[in-house]
N, C-alpha and C positions, 0 to 999 in steps of 0.2 A: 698583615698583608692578606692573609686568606679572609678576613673581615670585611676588607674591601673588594673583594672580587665577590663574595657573595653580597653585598650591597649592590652594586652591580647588577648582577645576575637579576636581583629581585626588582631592581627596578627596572629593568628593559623588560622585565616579564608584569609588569604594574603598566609599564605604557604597552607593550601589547595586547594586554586585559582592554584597556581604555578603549583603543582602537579596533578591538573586534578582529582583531589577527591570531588569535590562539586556536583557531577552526576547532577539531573535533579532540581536540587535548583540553584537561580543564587543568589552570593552573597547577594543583597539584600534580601534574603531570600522567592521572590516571586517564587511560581513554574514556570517552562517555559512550553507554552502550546505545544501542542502534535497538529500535521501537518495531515490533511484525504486527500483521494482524493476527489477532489473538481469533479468528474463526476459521481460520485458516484449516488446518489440521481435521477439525470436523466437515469444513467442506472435501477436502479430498477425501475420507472417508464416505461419505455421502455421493463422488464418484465413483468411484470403487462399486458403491449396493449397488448402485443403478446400474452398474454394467457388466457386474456378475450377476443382478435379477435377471437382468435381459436374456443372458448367454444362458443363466438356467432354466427360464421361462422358454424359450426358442428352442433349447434341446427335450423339452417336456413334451412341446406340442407334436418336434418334430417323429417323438420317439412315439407318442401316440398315436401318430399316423402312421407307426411304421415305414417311415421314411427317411429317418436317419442312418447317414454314412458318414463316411469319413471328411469328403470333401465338402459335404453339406454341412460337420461341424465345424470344418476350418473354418468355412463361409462366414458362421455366424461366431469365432472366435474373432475372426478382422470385425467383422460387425459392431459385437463390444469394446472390444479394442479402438476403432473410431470413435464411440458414444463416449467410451473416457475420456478420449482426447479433444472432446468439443468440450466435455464437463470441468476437465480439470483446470482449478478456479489458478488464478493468477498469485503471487505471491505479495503482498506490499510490506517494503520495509522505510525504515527512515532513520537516519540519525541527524545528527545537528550542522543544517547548511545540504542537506540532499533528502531527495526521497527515490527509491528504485522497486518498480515491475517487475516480478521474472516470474514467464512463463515457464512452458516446458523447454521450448529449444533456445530462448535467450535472456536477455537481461538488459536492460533501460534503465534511464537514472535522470533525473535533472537536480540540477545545482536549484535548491528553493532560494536561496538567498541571491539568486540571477535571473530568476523567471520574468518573462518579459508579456506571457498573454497567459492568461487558464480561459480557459471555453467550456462550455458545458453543452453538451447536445443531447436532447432530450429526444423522446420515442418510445419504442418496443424497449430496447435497453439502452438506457442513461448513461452518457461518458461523461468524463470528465478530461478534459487535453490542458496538459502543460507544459508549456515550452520554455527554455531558457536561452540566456544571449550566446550561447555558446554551441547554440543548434543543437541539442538533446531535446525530446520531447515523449512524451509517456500520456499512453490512455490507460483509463483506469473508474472504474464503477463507483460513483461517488457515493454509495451507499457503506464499501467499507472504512470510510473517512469518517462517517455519522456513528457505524460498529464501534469505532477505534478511537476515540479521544486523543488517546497520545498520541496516534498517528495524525490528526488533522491539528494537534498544537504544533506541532513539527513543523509541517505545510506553513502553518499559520505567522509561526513566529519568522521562517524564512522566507513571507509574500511579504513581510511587513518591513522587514529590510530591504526589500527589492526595492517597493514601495516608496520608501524613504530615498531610495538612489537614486529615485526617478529612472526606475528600469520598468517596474509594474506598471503598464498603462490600459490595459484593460483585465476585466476580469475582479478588480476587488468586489462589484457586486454580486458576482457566482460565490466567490469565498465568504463573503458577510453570509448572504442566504445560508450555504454549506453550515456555516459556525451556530446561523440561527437554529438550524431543526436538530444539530447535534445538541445544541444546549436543552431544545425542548426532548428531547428524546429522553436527554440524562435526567432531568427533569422528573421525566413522566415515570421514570423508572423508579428514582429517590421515593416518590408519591406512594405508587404502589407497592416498592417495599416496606414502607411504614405505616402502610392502609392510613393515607391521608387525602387519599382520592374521593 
């Protein structure tokens, strides 16, 4: 009897394998981990100098001029205090069927395996817009998708099921392009670590 209930068991979980229903569970039942950007860390760091250079540079100048006080160092403690807060970089994560943004004060997410448009807008700084059928939509600097492999296979494999649902109707030429210069980047990389360049 318990032979047949685990018969059972395995095959309800054999057709939900087949049908793409097992979301972020893999059969064996272990969760699959969720993919960050791996520059992450050294960029907030890199906020950080910049805005403790600032505050130390500005109480340098001000002290050489004999003209610091107290409220003049407040001043230029908000000072750096704002300069981090425009510095500090965004976070990207992904796991299997979503990708999510988080800034300082929120957090964004779209369903990749529902995206219905990616946009790319180009300029001073390059975005990237994804939106899915479920009205979630995240911008995001498509440079750390080129940084991050695993993170743009992520994207990639859940624009490709959108794709396939007839939900992705624009936007597959942004993500070919995105796939192309990641692949020459990784490329150029392999090259010159084995001085093949």
């Amino acid at each position: 009897m318990g032979h047949h209930r685990t018969g059972r068991r395995a095959a309800r979980r054999d057709t939900a394998r087949d049908e793409g229903l097992t979301g972020d569970v893999r059969v064996t039942g272990v969760p699959e981990r969720s993919t960050s950007d791996r520059t992450w860390a050294a960029d907030v760091r890199a906020a950080v100098f910049c805005a403790l250079g600032l505050f130390a540079l500005v109480l340098l100048v001000d002290g050489a001029n004999t003209t610091l006080s107290a409220p003049r160092a407040c001043l230029w403690a908000a000072l750096s205090g704002l300069l981090y807060l425009v510095l500090h970089p965004v976070r990207v994560t992904a796991g299997p069927g979503w990708l999510a943004v988080r800034g300082l004060g929120r957090r964004r997410h779209v369903c990749t395996g529902l995206l219905t448009a990616v946009r790319h807008s180009g300029g001073v700084a390059a975005r990237l817009v994804l939106c899915d059928s479920l009205g979630n939509r995240i911008e995001l600097d498509p440079q750390i998708l080129v940084d991050n492999p695993l993170l743009l296979h992520r994207l990639d494999t859940g624009a490709r099921a959108a794709r396939e649902a007839g939900l992705l109707r624009t936007g597959c030429a942004e993500l070919r392009r995105l796939t192309e210069r990641a692949d020459r980047a990784t490329a150029r990389a392999v090259f010159e670590a084995s001085d093949l360049h």
